[in-house]
N, C-alpha and C positions, 0 to 999 in steps of 0.2 A: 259551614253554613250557619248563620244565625238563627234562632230561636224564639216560637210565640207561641207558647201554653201558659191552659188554666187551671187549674187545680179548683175543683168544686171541694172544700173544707167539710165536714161534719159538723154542721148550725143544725143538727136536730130535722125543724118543719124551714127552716130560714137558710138567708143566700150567706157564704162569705168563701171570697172568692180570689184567688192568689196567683198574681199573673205575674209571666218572666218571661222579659225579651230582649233580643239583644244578641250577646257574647255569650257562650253556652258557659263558660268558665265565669264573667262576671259578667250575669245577667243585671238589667234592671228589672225594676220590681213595681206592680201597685197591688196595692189592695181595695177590693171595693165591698163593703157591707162587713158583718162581725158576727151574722149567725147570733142564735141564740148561746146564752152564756156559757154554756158546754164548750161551744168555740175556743174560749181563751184558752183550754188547754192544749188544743191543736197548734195553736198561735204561738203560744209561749215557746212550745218548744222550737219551735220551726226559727224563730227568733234566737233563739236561743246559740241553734248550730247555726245561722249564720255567721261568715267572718266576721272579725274586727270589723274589713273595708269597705264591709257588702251592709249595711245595715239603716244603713240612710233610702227610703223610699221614695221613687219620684213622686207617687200620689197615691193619698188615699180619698176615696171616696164612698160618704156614706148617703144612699140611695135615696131614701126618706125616711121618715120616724114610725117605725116598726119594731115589737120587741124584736121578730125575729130577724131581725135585719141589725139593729145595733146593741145585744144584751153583751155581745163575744167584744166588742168595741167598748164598752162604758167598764168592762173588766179590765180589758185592756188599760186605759187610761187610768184606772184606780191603782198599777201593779206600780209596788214601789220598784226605781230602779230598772221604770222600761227601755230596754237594749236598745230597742230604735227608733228611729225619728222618719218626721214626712215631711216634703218640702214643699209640699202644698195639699188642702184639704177641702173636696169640695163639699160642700151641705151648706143648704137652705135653712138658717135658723128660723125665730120668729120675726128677727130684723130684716129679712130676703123676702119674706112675703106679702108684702106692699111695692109698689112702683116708687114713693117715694117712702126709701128706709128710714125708720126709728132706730138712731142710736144711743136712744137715750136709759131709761131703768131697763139691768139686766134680767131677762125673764127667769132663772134660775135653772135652765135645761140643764142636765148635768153634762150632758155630749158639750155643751157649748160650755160650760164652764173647766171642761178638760181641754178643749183646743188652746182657750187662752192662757190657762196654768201652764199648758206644756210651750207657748209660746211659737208652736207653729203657727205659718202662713192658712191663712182662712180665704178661702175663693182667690187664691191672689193673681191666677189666669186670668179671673175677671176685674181684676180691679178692687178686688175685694166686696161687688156688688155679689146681686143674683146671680144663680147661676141658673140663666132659661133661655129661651129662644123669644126673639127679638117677633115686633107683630110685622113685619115685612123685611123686606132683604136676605138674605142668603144664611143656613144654619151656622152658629157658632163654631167656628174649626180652631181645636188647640194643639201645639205641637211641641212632647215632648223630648227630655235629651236623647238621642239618636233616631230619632223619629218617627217615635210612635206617634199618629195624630188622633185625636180622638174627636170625632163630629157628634156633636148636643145634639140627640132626637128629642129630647123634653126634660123639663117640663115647660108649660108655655105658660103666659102672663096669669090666663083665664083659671088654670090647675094651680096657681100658688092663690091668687085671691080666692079661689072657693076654699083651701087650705086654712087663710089667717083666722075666719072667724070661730073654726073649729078646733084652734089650735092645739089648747088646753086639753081637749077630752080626750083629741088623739093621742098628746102626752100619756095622758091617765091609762086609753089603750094598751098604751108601751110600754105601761108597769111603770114610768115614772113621775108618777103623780099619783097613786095607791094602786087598789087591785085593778090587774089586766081581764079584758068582760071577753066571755066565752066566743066560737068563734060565731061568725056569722056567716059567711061564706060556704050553702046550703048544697050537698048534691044534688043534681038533679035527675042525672044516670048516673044507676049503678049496678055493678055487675059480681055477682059472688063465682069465683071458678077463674078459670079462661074464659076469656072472651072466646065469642062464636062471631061472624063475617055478619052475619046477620046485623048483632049489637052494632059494630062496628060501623057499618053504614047508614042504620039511624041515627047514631051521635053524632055520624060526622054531617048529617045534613039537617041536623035541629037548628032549632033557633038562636039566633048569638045575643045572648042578653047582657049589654055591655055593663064592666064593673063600673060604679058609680063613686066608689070611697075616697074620697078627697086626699088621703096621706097616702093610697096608692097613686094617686093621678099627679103629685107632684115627684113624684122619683124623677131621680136623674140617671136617664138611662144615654147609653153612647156609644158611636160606630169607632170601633178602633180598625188602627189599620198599620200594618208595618209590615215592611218587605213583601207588599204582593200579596199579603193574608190578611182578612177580614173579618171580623167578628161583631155581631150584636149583644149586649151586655142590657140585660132590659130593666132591672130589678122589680118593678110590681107595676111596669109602666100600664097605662089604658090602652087596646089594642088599635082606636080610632089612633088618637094620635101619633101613635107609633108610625101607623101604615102610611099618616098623610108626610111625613117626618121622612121616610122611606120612599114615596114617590116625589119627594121634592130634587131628590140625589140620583133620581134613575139617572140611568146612560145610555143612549141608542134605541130607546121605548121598552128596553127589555127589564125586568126583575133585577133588583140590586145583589149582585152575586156574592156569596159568603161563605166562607171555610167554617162556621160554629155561627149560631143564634142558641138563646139562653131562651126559655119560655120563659114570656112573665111569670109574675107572682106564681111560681113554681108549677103551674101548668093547669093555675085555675081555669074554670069553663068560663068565666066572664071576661077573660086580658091574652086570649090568643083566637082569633076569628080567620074566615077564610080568608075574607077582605089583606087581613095581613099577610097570608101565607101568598096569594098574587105576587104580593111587591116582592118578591125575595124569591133567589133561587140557593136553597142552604145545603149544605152533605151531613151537618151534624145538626142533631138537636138537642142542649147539654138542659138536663132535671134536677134540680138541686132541691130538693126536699126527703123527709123519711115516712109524710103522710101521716104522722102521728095524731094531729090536731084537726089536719082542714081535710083529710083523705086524696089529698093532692098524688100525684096528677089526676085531673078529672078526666074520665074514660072521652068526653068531646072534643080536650085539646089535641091529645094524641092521638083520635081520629083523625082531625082537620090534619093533621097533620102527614100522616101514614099516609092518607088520600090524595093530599095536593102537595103534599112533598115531591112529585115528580118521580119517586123509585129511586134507587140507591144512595139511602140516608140511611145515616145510623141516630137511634135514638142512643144517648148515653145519659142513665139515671146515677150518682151517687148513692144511692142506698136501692137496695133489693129490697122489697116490702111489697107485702100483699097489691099493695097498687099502683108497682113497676111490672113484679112477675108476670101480671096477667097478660102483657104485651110482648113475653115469651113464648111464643106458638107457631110452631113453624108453619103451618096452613097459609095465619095472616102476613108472617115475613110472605112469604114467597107472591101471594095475592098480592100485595103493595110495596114490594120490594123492599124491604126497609130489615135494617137487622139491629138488634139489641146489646149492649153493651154496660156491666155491673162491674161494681168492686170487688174484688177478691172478700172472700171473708172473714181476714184478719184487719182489712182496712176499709172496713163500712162505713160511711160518707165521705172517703176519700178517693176521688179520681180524677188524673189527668187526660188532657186533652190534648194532642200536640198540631197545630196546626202546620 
């Protein structure tokens, strides 16, 4: 039987995310995001024990410009003598975010100044343009070698032009342009201990104050799908767009049916609403954060979630941290059917998924 797991890597607070599908013996390969620069040594080696023949990746994809999304990637690209190569790369530089692209003085990204040192294909699915969703007609659908298809939920024309004019600071954000500014992205609940049923159902019916930050709302998040198995891959997407993104692809008026969704921006309270939990009928919900910085997951997402997840879901966190564990309690499993799933604790932000 062929094969479609995700390995959620150790990026710290950040995504970076290592997919194989395919032939169990010679899987194909993407990666999507870099995790914060702790990453590269996960990567390194993983790279490392790859074959000779295996090392060539169908794609990589980096989300949007986030330290914690590309620190594990710009290490990457600086290693002398990197083992392997991508045969296509998607990201939005600052040339992608205009309708009509500037190819002209190179803005000095370093992410973009490593695609073309290394001489990989840059968007070349799309022609080498943007990578977004068109303002009518049907989502972008790519399909690669043995047919993984991956379907563009965002980002849309409106999330790269609110991006261009900020472009610089969000650089500077991402530590590549000087110091990275503390975070901003506030709790609003929170809860010391276990959680109690109580907490639990006031989070989950508060109010959804949607993320606003311009370099989350352009990620490129995407419906993969191979052999019959389904996956949402969100990176820091906006939970509006996601959900309209998501009811454009229903089928038969019902929920888009999925074997794994990824919470956005690791399970902020502003990028996973109920509105989205509607369109989707999921069994996993994979957390890729260690809460270090932003206190991620926020106690509202994994409400919305536990509640309107339908019952027999598993949450699965990469890192056990004060604000995973809380969501270990058997009262609330059994109330919202939902059970919990960590890493062993010689492999802390490392866990697979097998769909």
């Amino acid at each position: 039987m062929s094969i479609f797991r995700i390995d959620m890597l150790p990026g710290r607070e950040g995504d970076c995310l290592w997919i194989e599908y395919g032939d169990e013996v010679r899987p194909r390969r993407i990666l999507i995001d870099g995790g914060r620069k702790l990453a590269w040594n996960t990567l390194k080696e993983r790279f490392a024990s790859l074959p000779a023949d295996q090392r060539k990746f169908e794609l990589l994809i980096l989300s949007h410009v986030d330290a914690d999304h590309i620190e594990g990637l710009l290490a990457m690209l600086k290693a002398p003598d990197l083992p392997v190569s991508f045969k296509d790369v998607w990201f939005n530089g600052h040339r992608h975010l205009e309708r009509v692209e500037s190819l002209g003085a190179k803005q000095g990204e370093e992410f973009t100044k490593g695609i073309e040192a290394k001489g990989w294909d840059w968007n070349a699915a799309f022609d080498g343009k943007s990578v977004v969703i068109p303002d009518s007609g049907e989502l972008p659908v790519k399909t690669l070698n043995d047919g993984m298809q991956l379907t563009l939920l965002s980002p849309t024309w409106p999330k790269l032009e609110t991006l261009e004019p900020v472009w610089k600071e969000e650089l500077r954000k991402a530590g590549l342009l000087g110091a990275e500014e503390d975070d901003t992205d506030s709790v609003i609940v929170e809860s010391l201990g276990a959680l109690t049923a109580e907490e639990v159902e006031e989070a989950a019916q508060s109010d959804f104050e949607p993320d606003t930050s311009a370099a989350n709302g352009s990620s490129i998040c995407v419906l993969a799908e191979f052999d019959g198995r389904r996956a949402v891959l969100t990176g820091d997407g906006h939970a509006p767009l996601l959900a309209a993104s998501l009811a454009r692809i229903r089928s038969n008026g019902g929920p888009v049916a999925l074997d794994a969704f990824k919470l956005s921006h690791h399970g902020s309270h502003g990028t996973h609403s109920v509105e989205l939990m509607k369109e989707i009928s999921a069994r996993r919900f994979l957390v890729s954060t260690d809460g270090s910085r932003h206190k991620h997951p926020h106690i509202e997402s994994i409400a919305r979630t536990v509640k309107h997840g339908g019952g027999g879901i598993e949450l699965i966190f990469n890192y056990e941290s004060m604000h995973t564990s809380k969501w270990d309690v058997g009262g609330l499993k059994n109330r919202y059917g939902y059970s919990t799933i960590y890493p062993d604790a010689n492999t802390a932000g490392m866990i697979r998924t097998e769909l």
